[in-house]
C-alpha positions as CSV (number, residue, x, y, z in Angstrom):
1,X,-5.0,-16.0,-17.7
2,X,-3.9,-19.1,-16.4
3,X,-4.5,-19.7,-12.5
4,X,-1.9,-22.1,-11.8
5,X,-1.9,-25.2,-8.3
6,X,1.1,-27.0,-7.1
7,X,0.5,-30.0,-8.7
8,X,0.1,-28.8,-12.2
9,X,2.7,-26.4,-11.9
10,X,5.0,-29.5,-10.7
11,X,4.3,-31.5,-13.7
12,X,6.0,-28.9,-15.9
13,X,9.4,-30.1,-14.8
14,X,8.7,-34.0,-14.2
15,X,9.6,-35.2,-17.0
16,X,7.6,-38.5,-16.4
17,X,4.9,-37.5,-14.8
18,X,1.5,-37.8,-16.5
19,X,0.4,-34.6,-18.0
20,X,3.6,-33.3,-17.8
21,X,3.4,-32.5,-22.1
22,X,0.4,-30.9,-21.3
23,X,1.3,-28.6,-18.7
24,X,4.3,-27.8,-20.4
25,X,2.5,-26.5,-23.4
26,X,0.5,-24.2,-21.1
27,X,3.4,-23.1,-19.4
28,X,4.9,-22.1,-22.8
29,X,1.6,-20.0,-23.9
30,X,1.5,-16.5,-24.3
31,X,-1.2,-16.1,-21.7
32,X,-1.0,-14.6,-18.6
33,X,0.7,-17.2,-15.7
34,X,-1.0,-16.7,-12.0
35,X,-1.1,-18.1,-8.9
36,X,-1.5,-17.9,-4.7
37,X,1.8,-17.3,-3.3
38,X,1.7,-20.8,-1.9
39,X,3.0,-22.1,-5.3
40,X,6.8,-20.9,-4.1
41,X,6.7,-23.0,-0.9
42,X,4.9,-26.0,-2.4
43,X,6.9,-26.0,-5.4
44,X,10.1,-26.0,-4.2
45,X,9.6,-28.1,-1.5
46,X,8.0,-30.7,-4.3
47,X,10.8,-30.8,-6.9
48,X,13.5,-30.8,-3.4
49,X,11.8,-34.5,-2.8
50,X,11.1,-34.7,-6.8
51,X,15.3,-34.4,-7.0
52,X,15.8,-36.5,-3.8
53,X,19.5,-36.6,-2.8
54,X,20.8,-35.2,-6.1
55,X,21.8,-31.7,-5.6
56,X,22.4,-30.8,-8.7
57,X,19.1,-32.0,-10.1
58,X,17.4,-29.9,-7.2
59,X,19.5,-27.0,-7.6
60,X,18.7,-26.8,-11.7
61,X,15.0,-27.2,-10.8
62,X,14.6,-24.4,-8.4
63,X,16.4,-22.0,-10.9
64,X,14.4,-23.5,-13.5
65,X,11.1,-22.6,-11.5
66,X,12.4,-19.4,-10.2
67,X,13.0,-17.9,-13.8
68,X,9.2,-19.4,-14.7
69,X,7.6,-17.4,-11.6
70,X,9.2,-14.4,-11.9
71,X,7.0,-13.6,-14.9
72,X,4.0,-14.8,-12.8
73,X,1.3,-12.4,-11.0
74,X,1.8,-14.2,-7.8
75,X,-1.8,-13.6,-5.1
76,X,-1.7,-12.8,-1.6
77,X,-3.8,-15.6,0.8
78,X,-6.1,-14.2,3.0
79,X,-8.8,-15.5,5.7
80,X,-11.6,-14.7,3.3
């Protein structure tokens, strides 16, 4: 299973970002994708400022990340 954080997540769809090869190829593994439902706020919110005032470029990155999520197990946050 991989557990994935905002920031590695974010490198899978900028394109220059360092490690961005990297996290692609994990993205692309068979294994199990996780993750605390904070990736969906984070996420978005990143690649909104990652795309700046380029709509389209935003909007093809937030569909891009919501078809990779959906196949993620996505965990609640709790006090604990």
């Amino acid at each position: 299973m991989i557990f994935w954080d905002t920031s590695a997540l974010v490198r899978c769809y900028a394109q220059r970002e360092a490690g961005h090869e990297r996290a692609m190829s994990f993205l692309a593994s068979r294994e199990r994708m996780s993750g605390s439902v904070l990736l969906l706020p984070e996420v978005a919110g990143a690649l909104s400022r990652l795309a700046g005032a380029d709509r389209a470029l935003a909007a093809g990155l937030l569909r891009k990340f919501r078809e990779d999520v959906a196949t993620f197990e996505l965990f609640p946050i709790d006090i604990a």
